[in-house]
PAVONU-672640 format. One record per residue: x, y, z of N, C-alpha, C in turn. Coordinates in pm, whole numbers, plus 50000, padded with zeros to 5 digits. Example, Ala and Ser with C-alpha at 12.3 -4.5 7.8 and 13.67 -1.06 7.14 Angstrom:
2
513194943150780512304955050780513204967050780 512854977550708513674989450714512905000350787 
This chain:
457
500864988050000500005000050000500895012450000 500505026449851501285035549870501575043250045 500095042950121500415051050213501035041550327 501045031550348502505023650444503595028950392 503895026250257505345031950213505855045350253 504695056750265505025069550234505285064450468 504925063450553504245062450656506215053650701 506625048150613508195041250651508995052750615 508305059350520509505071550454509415078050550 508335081750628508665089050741508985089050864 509405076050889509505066151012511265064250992 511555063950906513095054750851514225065950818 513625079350738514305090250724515545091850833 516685096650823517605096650951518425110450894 518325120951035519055131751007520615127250888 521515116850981522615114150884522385108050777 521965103550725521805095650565521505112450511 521045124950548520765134650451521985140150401 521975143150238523105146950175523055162850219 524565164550260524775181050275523845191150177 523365187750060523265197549946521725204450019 520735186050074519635186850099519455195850229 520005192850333520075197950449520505215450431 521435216350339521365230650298520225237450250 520025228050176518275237450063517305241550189 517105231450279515775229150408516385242350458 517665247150514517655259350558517145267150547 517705268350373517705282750282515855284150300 515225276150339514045274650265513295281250389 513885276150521513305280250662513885293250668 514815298950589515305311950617514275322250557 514135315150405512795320650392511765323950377 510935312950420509755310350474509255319750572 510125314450677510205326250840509905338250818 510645341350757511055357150752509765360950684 509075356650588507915355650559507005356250578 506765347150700505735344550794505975359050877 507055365150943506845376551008506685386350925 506975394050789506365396650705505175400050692 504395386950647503265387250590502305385350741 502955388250862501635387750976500755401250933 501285411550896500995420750901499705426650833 499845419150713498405419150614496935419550717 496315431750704495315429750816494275417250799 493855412150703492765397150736493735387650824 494795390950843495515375950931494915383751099 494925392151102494625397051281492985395051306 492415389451169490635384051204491035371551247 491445364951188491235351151255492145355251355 493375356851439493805361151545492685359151673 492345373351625491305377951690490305367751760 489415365251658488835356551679489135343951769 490195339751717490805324051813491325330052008 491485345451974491695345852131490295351752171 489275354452116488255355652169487495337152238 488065325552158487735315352241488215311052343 489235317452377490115312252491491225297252461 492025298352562492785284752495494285285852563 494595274052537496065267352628496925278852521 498305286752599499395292252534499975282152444 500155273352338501055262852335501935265552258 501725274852146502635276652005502695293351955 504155296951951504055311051906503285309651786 502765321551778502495331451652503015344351621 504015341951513505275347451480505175363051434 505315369251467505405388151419504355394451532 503245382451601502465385051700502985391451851 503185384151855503975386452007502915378052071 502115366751999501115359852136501665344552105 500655339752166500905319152191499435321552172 499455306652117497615301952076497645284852081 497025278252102496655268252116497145263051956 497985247051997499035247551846498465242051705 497175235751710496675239251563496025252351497 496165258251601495875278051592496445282751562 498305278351598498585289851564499635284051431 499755270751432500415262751333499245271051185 498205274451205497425278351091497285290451029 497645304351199497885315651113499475319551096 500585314851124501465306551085502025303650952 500875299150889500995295950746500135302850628 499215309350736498385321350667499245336250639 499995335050753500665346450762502045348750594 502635330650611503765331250519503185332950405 502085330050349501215332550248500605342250162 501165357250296500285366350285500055379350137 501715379250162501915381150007503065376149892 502165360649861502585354549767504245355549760 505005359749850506165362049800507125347849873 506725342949916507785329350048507925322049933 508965313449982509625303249914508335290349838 508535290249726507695282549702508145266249633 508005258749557507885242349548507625234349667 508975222549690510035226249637509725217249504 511125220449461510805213349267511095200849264 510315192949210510675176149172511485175049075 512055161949086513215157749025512885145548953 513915141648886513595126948815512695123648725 511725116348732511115114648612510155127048643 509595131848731508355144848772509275155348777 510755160548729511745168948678510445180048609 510195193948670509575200948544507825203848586 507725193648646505695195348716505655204848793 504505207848828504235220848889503545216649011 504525220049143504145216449268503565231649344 503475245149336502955252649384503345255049545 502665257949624503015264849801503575252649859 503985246849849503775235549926504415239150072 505685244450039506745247750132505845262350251 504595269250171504195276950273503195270650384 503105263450369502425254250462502935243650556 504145236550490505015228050567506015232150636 507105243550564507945249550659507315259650742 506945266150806506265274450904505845266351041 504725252850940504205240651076505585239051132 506605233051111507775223951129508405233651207 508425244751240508855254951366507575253451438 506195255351415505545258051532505265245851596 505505233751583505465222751590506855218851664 508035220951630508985216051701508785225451819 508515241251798508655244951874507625237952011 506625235752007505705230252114506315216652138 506975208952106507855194152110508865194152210 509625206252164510855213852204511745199552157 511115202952007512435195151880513965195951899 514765190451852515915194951839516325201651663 517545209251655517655212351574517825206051419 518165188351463518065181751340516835173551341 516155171451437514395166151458513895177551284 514025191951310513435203651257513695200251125 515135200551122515405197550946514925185450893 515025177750966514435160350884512805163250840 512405172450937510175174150904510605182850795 511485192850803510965199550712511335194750542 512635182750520512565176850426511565169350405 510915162850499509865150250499508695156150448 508285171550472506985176950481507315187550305 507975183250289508335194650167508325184150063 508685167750103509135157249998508025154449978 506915152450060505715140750043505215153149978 504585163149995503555174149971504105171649776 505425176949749505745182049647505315164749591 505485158449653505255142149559503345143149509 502885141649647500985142049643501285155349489 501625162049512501455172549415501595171949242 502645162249215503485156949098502375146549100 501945135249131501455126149179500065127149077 499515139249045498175142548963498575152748867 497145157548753497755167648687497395182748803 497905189148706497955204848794496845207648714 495805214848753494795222748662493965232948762 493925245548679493455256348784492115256048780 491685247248669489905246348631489205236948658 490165226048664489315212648729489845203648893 490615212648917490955203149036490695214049165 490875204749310490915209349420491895219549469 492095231049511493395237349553494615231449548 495075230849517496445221249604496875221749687 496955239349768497365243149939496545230250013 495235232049977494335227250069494595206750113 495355204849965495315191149949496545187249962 497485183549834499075181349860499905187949979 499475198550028500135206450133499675200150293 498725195650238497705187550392498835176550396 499135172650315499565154550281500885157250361 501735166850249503275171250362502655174650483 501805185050535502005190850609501955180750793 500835167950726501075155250838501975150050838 502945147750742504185141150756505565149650842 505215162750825506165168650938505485168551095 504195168551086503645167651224503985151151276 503735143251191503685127951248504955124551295 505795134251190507645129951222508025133751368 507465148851392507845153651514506975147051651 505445151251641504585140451725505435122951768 506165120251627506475106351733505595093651701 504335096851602504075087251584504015076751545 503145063351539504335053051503503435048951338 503505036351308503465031351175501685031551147 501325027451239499895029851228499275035351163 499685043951317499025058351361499175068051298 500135067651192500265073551031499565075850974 499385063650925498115055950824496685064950874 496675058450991495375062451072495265078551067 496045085651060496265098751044495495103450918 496075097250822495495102350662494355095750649 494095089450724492595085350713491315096050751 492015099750857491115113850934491475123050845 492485129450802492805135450744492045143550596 492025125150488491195125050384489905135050395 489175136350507487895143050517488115158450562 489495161550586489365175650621490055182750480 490415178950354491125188450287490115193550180 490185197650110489515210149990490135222149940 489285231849878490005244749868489665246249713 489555262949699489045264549537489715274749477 489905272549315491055284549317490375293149262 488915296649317487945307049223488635322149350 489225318549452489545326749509490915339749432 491405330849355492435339249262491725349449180 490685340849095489735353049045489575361449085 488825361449214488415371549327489135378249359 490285377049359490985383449449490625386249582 490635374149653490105373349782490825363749858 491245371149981491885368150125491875351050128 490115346550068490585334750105491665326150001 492565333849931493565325849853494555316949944 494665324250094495345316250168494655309550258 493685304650235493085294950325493625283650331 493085278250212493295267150213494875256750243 496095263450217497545265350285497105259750456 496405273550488496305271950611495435262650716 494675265250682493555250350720494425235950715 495045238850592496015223650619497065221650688 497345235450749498435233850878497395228150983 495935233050991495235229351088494935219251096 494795213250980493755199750968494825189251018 496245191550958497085182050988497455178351170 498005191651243498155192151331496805178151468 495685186951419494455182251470494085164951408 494615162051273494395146351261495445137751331 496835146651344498075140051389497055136551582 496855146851573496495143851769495125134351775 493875132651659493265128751712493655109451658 494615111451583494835095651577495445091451719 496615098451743497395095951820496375089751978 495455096251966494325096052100493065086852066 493725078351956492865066251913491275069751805 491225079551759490345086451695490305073351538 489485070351536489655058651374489175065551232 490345064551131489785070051058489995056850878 489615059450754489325049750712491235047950664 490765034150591492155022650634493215027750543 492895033450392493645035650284493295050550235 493885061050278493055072150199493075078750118 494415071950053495075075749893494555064749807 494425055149809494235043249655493005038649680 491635036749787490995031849810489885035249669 488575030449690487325032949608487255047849580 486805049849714486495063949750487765076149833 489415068949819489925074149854490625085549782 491705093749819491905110549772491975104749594 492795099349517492945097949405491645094449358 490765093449408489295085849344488225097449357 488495108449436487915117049484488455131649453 489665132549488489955149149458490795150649321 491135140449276492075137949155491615144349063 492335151548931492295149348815493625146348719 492915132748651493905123948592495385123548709 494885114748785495775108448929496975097448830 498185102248857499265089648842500085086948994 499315077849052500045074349195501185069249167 501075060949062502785054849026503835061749054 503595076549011504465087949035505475094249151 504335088649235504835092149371505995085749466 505575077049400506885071749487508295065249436 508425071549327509705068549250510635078549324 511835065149331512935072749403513095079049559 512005076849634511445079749744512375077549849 512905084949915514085081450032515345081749976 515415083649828516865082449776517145092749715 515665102849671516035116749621514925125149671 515435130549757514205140349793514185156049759 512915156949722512285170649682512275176849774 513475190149748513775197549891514195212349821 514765211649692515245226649634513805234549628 514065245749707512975258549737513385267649600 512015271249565512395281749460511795295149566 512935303149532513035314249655512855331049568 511825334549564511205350449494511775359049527 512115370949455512735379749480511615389449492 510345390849459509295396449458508135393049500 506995401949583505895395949586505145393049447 504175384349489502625383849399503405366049347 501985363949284502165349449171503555351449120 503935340649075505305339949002505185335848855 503775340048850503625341048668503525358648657 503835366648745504085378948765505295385548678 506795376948746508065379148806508435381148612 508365374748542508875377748410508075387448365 507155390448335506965404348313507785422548377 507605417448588508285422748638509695424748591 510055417448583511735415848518511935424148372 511215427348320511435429348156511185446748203 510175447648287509775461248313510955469448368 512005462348418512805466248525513815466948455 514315457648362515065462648254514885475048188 513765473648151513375489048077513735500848167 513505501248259513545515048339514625514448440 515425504648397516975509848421517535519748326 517045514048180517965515348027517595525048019 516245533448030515785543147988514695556548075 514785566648021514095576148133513035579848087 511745575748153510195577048144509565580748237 508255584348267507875585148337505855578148305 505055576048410504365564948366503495572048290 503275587948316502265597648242503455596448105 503795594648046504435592847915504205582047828 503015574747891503345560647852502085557547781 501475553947658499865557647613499595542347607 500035530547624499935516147644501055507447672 501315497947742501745488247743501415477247701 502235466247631501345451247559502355442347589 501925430947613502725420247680501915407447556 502925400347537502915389447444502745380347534 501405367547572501635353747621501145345147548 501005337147593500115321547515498975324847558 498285320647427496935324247392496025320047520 496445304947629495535306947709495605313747816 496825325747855496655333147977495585347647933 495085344347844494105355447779492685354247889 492305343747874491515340447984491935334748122 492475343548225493395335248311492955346248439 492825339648540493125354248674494285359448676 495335361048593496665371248586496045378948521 495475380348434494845385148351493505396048380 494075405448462492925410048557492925421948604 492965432748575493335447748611492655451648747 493425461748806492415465149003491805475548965 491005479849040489885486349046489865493149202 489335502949271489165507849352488405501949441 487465487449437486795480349476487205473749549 488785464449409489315451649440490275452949628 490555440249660490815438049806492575438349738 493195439349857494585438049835495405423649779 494285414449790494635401449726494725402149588 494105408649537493965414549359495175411949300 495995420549366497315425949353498265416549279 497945403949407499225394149391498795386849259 497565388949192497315381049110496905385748974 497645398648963497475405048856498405409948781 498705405048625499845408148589499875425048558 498705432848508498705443748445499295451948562 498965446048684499275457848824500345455948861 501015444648850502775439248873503185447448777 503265449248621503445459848526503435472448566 502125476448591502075488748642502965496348738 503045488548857503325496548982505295494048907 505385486048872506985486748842507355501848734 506805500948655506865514448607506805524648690 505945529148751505525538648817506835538548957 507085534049006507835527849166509145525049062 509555521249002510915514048946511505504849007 511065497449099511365489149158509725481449211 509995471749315509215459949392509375460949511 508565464149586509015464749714507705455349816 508175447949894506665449149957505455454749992 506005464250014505445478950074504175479449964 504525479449815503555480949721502745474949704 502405462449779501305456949756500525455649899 500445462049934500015465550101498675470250078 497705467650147496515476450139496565491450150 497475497250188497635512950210498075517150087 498975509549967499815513149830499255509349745 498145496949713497445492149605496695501649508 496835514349625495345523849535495915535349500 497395532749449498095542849392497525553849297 496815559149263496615565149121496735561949024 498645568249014499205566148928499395549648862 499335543648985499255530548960498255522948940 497395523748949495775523048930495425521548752 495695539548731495505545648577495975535248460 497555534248546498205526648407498065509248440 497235504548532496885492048520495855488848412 494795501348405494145503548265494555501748126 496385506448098496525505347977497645495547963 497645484348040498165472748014497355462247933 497965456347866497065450147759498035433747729 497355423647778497965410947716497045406447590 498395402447532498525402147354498135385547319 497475375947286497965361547275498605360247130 499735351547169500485351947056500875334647047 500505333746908500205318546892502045311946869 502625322246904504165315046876504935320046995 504015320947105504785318647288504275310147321 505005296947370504305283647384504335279847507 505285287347610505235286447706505425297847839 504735291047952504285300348030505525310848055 506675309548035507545319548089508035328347962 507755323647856508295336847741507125348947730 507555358447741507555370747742507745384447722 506955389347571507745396847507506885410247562 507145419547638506895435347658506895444847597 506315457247551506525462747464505775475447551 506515488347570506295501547650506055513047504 504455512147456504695525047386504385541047445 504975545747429505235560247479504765567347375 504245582547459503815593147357504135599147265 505625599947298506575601747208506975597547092 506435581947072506605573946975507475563546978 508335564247108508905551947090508735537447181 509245534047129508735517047172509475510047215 509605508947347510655500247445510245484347476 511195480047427510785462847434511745459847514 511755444547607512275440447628511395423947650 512315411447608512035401247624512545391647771 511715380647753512425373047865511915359747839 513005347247784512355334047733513465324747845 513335328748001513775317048105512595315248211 513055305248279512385304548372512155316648495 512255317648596511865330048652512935333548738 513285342348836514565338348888513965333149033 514935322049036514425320549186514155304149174 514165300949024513785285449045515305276549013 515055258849015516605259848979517555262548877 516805263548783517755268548657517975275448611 517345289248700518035301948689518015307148855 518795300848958518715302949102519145317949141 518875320449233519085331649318520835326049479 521025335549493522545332149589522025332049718 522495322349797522315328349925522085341049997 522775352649953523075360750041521675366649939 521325361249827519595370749802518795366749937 518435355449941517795342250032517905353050184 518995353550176519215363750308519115377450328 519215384750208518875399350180517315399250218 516645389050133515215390050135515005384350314 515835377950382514865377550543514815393350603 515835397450564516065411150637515225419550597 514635421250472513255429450350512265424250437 511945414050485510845407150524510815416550671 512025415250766512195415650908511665431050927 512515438050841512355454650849511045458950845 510265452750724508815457750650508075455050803 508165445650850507195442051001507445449551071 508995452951098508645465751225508405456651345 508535442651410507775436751507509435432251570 510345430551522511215418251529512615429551562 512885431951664514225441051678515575430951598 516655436451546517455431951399518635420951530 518405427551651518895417951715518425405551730 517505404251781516155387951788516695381851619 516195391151516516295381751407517885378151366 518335385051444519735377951386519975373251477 519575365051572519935354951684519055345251600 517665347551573517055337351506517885331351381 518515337951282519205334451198520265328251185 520835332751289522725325651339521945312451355 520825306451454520345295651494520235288951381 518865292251300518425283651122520205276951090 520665286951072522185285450968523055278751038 522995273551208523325263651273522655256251326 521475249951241520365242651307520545228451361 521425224751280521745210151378522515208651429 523155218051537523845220251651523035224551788 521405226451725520485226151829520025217451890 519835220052047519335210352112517595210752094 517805222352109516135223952142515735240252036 514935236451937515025250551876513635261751899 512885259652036512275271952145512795284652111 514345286552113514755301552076514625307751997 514405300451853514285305951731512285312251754 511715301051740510325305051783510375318851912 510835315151983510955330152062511575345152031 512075342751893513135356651919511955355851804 511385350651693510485355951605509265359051602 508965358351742507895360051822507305375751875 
């Protein structure tokens, strides 16, 4: 049965058998994730649910990071991961390898790395306990994920689902539980995941739900197996189990090739907020307005060349004075826009206080995607800035994005960006986060990693 196998992978895993390269990536990935998560607390829909959960009362058990509170730990394991979410910018895959080399695994990592601190932290993990969940919870998720096709029109979220799948396998690793009680886990489990991606359309808050709920759901199936709770026997291959139910066009075969001998752990790490079908456009814009001096009232259209089907797509989506600050992350004309206008990316710009720029507003109006039956794929990208003047600033971009592996970003970006993250919050004195950081970057020399959760607290 696939889920015994996956249930040994997480039972058998051993800090030493991990290759240096892997144990490096899990850092880079908690470096920035974290930083993320304190970041993105700030987005005001994360202080409703807050709110709310301390209006029920409840045991202190687990920080909640940029907060300064403790919440009861599938509470706070959830805004946690709501928080790293907040604006689209955290580390995202990680990327599969091998024969699933190239598939599209999505958040996975905003949901699994975040749990795997608030979780050790309530354990009082050690520092290589931390790194083994967070490979374990980054490997299985990105597998469940590869595992089916990707489709934004016919399938279930994937936060809500593949991210559920990792996100029990770092809880079960740390919890302690045994071979079972695994099993028994994803059994309960099966009935708590979902999630819809009509929320991208919308541009609505709940884009990070579903991420988050599956920090919850996991946490809460890990405890109620553990406390003998029964749930059904197989909940990946059965009749009615996840592949029979949330699938479209399911290849389980997939999943477990190579399993324990290569794990999916390289984080693709953003240099920018919003979607990362954003970042190449962003990039071409940024070229331009290095090379040349404009200003955005100079500018009588912009046109962007994609494949004919992002014509109908939620990137595809200009803001409005209406739209919520979620809009933002999911709009290419306004990623365009505000880069012109700003000449740079900053967090700051997609904040509910900066979304309703004017200037940035106006010229989200005269962005215009082009379909062009000879861009075949999602990352080529041809730009084109016409000006009043008459001239016409192009710039192209036919790679992947930066930040993934085959066009990577350096450490010290990985690390530039915790400090972008740390500053924008305002919550985290540069001392705390650089005690938190010295820790991550010596994590398995920890006994107990409480401190890190405390100084990001």
């Amino acid at each position: 049965m696939l889920l015994r196998q996956i249930a040994r992978h997480i039972l058998d895993t051993r800090f030493d058998n991990l290759p240096t390269e892997v144990i490096h990536a899990a850092k880079l990935r908690l470096i920035d994730a974290l930083s993320c998560t304190v970041g993105g607390h700030v987005a005001p829909s994360n202080a409703i649910f807050l709110n709310l959960f301390k209006s029920w009362g409840g045991a202190p058990q687990a920080s909640v990071f940029g907060f300064g509170e403790k919440l009861p730990l599938p509470q706070a394991a959830l805004i946690n991961s709501l928080s790293t979410r907040s604006f689209d910018f955290e580390v995202t895959g990680p990327e599969p390898e091998g024969i699933n080399k190239g598939k599209m695994v999505g958040h996975v990592c905003s949901t699994t790395d975040p749990t795997a601190l608030t979780v050790a932290e309530y354990f009082g993990s050690s520092g290589q306990e931390l790194l083994v969940a967070v490979v374990l919870g980054g490997d299985i998720g990105a597998r469940m994920a590869v595992s089916e096709e990707f489709n934004f029109d016919k399938c279930f979220e994937v936060c809500g689902t593949a991210n559920a799948i990792g996100a029990l396998a770092v809880v079960a690793r740390l919890m302690k539980l045994d071979e079972d009680q695994i099993i028994n886990a994803y059994g309960i489990l099966l009935h708590m995941m979902s999630g819809s991606y009509q929320s991208l359309w919308d541009g609505a808050d709940t884009f990070k739900m579903p991420g988050a709920l599956a920090a919850y759901n996991a946490v809460v199936a890990a405890q109620l197996s553990q406390g003998g709770f029964t749930g059904v026997k197989d909940a990946l291959t059965s009749k009615l189990g996840y592949y029979n139910l949330y699938s479209h066009k399911a290849y389980p075969e997939n999943f477990a090739v190579d399993m324990g001998k290569v794990y999916y752990v390289q984080g693709m790490h953003k240099l920018h907020p919003s979607c990362y079908g954003n970042h190449n456009p962003i990039e071409c814009v940024l070229d331009l307005v290095r090379a040349h001096d404009f200003t955005a009232e100079e500018v009588e259209q912009i046109t962007l060349d994609v494949p004919p089907h992002r014509i109908d797509h939620f990137l595809n989506q200009t803001m409005s004075a209406g739209d919520d600050q979620a809009r933002a992350l999911f709009s290419i004309p306004y990623g365009i826009a505000n880069a012109v206008v700003n000449k740079c990316v900053e967090i700051e710009h997609y904040t509910a206080e900066n979304i309703y720029n004017p200037s940035v507003m106006a010229l989200t109006k005269r962005v215009h995607l082009l379909a062009a039956a000879d861009v075949t794929t999602n990352h080529l990208m041809r730009l084109a800035i016409h000006l009043k003047d008459g001239r016409i600033l192009k710039a192209e971009r036919n790679k992947l994005p930066l930040g993934w592996a085959e066009n990577p970003v350096t450490d010290q970006d990985v690390v530039s960006k915790y400090w972008r993250n740390i500053r924008f919050a305002k919550t985290i004195s540069d001392e705390r986060a650089q005690a938190a950081l010295d820790a991550i970057q010596n994590l398995e020399q920890l006994d107990n990693v409480a401190a890190i959760a405390d100084n990001l607290r």
